[in-house]
MDAnalysis code that builds the backbone (N, CA, C; Angstrom):
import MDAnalysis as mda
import numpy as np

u = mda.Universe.empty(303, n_residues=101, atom_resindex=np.repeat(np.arange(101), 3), trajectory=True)
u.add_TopologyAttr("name", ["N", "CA", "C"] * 101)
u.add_TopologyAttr("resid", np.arange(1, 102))
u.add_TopologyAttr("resname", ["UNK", "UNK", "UNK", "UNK", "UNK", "UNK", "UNK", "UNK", "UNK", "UNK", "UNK", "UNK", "UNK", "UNK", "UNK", "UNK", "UNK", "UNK", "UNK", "UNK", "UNK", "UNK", "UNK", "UNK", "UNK", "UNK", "UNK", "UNK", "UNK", "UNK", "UNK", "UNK", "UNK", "UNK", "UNK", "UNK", "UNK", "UNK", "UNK", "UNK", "UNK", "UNK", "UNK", "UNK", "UNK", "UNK", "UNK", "UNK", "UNK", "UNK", "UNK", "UNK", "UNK", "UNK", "UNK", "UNK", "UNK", "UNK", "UNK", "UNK", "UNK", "UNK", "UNK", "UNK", "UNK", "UNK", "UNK", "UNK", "UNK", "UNK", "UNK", "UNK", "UNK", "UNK", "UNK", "UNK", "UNK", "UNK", "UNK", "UNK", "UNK", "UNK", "UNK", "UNK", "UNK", "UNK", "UNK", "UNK", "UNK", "UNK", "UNK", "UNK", "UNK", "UNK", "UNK", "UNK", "UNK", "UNK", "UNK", "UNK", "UNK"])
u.atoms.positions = np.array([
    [-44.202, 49.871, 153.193],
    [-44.467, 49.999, 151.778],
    [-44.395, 51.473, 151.397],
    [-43.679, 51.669, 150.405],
    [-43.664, 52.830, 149.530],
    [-44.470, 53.044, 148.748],
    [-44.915, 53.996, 148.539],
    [-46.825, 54.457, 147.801],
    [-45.764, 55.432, 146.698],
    [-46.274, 55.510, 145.440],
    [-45.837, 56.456, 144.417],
    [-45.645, 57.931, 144.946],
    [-45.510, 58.847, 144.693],
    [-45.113, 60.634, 144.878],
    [-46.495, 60.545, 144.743],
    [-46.924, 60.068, 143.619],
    [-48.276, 61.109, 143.033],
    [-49.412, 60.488, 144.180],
    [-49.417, 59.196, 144.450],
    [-50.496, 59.039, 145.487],
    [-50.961, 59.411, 146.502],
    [-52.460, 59.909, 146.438],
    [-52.718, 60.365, 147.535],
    [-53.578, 59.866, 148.385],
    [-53.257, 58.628, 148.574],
    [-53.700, 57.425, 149.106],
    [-53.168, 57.708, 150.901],
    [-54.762, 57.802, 152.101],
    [-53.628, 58.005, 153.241],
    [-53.944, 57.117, 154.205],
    [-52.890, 56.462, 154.401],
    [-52.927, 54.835, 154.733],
    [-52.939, 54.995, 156.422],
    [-53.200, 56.015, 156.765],
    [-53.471, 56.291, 158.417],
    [-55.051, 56.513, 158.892],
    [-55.490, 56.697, 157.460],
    [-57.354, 57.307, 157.707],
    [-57.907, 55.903, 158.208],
    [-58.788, 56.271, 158.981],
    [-59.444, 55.777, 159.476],
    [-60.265, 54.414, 158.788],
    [-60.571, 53.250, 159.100],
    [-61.080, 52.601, 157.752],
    [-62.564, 51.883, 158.183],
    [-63.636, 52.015, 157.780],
    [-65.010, 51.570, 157.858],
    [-65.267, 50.416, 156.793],
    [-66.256, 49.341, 157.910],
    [-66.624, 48.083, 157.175],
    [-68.099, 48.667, 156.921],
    [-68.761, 49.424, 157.277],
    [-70.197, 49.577, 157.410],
    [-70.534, 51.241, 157.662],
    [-71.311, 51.643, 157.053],
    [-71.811, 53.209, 157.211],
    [-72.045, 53.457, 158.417],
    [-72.767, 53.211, 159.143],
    [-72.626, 52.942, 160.560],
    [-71.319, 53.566, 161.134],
    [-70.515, 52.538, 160.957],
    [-69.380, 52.927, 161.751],
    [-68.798, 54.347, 161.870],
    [-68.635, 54.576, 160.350],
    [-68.131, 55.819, 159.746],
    [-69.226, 56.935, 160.619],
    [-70.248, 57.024, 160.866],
    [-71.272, 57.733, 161.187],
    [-70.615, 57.692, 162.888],
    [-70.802, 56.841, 163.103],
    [-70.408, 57.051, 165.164],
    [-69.057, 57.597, 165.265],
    [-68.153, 57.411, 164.330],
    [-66.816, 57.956, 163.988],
    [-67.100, 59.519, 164.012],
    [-67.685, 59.812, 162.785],
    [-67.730, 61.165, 162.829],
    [-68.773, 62.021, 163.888],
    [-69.356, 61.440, 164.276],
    [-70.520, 61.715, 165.530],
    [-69.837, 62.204, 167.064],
    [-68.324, 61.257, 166.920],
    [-67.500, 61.331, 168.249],
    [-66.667, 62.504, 168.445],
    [-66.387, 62.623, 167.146],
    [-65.498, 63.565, 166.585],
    [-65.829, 65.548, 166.452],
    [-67.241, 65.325, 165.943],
    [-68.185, 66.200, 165.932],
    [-68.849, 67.018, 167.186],
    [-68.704, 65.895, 168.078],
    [-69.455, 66.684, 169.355],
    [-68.426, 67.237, 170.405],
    [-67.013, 66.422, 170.212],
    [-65.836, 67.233, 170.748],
    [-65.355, 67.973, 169.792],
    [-65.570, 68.381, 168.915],
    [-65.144, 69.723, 168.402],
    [-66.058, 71.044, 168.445],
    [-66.921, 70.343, 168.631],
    [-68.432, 71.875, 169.069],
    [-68.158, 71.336, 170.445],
    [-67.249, 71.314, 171.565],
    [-67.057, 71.522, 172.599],
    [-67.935, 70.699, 173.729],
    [-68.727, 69.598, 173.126],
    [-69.566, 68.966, 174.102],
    [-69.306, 68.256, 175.048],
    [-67.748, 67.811, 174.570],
    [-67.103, 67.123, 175.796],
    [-65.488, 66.991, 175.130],
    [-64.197, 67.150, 176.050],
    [-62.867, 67.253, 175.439],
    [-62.712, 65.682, 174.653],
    [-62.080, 65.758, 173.574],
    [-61.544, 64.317, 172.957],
    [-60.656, 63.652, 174.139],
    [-60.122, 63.822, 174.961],
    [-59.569, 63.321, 176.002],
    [-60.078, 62.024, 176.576],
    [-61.569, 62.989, 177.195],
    [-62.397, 62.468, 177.916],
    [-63.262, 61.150, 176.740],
    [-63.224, 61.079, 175.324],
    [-64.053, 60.212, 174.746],
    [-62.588, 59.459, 174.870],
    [-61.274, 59.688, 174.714],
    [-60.791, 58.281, 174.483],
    [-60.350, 57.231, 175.523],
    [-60.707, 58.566, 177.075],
    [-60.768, 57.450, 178.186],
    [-61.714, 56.293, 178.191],
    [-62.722, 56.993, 177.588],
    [-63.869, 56.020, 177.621],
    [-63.576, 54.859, 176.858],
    [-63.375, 54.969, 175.976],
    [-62.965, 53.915, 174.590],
    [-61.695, 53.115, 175.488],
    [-60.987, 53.764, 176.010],
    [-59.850, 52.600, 176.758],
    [-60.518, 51.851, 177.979],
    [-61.343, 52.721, 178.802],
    [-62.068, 51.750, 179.748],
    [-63.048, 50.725, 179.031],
    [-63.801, 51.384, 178.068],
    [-65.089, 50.020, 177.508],
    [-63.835, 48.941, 176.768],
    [-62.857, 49.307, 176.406],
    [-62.053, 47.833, 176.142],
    [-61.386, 47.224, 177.011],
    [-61.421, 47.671, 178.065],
    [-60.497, 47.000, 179.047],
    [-61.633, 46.184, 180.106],
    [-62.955, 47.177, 179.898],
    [-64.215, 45.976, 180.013],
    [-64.088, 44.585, 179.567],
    [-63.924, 44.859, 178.163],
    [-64.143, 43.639, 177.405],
    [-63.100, 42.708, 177.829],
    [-61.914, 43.201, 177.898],
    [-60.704, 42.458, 178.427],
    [-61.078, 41.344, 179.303],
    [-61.407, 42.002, 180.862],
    [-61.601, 41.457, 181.475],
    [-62.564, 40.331, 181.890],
    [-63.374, 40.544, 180.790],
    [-64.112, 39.821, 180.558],
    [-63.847, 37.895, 180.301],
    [-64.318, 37.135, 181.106],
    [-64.372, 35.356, 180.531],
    [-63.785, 35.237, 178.669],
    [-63.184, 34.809, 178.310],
    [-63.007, 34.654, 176.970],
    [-64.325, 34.071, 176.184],
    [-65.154, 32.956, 176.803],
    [-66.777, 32.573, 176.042],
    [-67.590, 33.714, 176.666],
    [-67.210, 35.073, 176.942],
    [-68.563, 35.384, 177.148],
    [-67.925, 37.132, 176.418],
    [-66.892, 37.446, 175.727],
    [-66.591, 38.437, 175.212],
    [-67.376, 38.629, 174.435],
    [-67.612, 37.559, 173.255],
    [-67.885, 37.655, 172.105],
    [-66.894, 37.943, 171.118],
    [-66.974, 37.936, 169.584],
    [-66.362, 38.544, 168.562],
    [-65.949, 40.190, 168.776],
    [-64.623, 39.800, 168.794],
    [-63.805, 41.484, 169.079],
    [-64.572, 42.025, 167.752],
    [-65.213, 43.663, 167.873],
    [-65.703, 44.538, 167.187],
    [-64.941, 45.938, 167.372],
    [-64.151, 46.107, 167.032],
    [-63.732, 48.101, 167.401],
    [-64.606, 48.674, 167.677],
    [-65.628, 49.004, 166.491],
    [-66.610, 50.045, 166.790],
    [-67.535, 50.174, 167.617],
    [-67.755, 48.363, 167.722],
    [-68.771, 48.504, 168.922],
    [-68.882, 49.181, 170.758],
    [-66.832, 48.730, 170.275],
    [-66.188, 49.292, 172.056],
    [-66.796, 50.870, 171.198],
    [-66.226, 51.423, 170.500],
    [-66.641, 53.009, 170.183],
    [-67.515, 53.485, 170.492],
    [-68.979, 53.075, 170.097],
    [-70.337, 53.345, 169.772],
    [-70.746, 53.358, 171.859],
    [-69.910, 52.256, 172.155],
    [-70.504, 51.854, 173.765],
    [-69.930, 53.628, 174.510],
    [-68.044, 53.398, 174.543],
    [-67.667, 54.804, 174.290],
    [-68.507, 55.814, 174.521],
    [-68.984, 55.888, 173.053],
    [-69.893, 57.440, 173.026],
    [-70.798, 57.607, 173.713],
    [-71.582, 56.295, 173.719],
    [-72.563, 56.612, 174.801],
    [-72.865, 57.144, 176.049],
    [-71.411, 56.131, 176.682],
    [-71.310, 56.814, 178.125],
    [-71.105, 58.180, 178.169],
    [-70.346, 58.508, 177.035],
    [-69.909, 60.142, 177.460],
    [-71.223, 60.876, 176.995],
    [-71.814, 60.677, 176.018],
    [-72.959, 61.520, 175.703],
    [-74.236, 61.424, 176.848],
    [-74.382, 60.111, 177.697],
    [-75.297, 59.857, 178.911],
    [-74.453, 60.728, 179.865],
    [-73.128, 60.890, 180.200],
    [-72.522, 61.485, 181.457],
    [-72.931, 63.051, 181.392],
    [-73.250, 63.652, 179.757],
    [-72.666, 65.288, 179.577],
    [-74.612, 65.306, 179.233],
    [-75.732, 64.419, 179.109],
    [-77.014, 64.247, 179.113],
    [-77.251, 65.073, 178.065],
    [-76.525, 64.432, 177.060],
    [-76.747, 65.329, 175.173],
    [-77.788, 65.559, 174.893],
    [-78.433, 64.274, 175.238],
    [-79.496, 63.657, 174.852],
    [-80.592, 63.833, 175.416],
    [-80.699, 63.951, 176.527],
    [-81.949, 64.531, 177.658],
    [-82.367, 65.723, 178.052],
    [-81.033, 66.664, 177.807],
    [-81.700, 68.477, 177.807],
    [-82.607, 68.511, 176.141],
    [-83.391, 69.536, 176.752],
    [-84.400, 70.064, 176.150],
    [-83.885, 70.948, 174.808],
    [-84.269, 70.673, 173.986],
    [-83.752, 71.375, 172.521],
    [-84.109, 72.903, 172.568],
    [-83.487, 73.950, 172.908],
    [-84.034, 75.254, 172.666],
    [-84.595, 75.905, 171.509],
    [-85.366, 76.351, 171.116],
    [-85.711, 76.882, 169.555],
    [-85.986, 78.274, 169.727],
    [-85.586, 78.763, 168.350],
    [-86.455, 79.986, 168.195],
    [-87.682, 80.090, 167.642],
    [-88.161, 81.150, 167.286],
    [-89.653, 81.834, 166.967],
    [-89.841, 80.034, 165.528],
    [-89.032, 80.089, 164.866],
    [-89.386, 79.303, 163.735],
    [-89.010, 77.853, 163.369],
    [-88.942, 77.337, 165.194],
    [-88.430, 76.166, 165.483],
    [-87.261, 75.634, 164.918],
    [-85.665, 76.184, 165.078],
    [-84.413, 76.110, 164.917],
    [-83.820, 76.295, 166.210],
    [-82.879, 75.098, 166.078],
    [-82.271, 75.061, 167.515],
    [-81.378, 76.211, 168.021],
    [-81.410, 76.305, 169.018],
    [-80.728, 77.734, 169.451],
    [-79.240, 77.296, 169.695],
    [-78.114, 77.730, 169.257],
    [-76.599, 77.417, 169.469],
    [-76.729, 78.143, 171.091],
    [-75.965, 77.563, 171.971],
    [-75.887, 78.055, 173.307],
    [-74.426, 77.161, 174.144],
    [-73.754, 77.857, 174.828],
    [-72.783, 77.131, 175.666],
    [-72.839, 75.934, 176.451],
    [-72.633, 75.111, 176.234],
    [-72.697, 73.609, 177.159],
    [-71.716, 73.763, 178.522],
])
């Protein structure tokens, strides 16, 4: 389909059923660009948690979800790089301290 000149409609963006989604989207996106882990490494993940599901019995998959393979995704990589479990550094006025991962 051909879209007008003037539209700036971009039919490659990304598309969300639920705020949610959009949120783990940009969450994935966000933490490999502040360097927390390479985008590489999140979309191995996202190809292994679907190839989970793959293999999976057909009655015991469940309803195919994208985001949910995503959200599973992030997790592992954010549990592997322990985002979540180091200790928040602060300064004098309790603000997190930017520091190298």
């Amino acid at each position: 389909m051909k879209l007008h000149e003037t539209c700036t409609t971009d039919q490659a963006a990304p598309q969300f059923e639920h705020e949610w989604q959009r949120r783990a989207f940009g969450l994935a996106v966000a933490l490999s660009e502040f360097r927390h882990y390479d985008w590489s490494e999140f979309q191995q993940a996202l190809i292994d948690t679907i190839a989970e599901w793959e293999r999976l019995p057909e009655d015991e998959r469940g309803e195919w979800q994208y985001y949910d393979h995503w959200v599973s995704a992030l997790e592992k990589v954010v549990d592997r790089h322990q985002l979540l479990t180091r200790p928040v550094e602060t300064d004098d006025h309790d603000h997190a301290v930017a520091h190298d991962h």
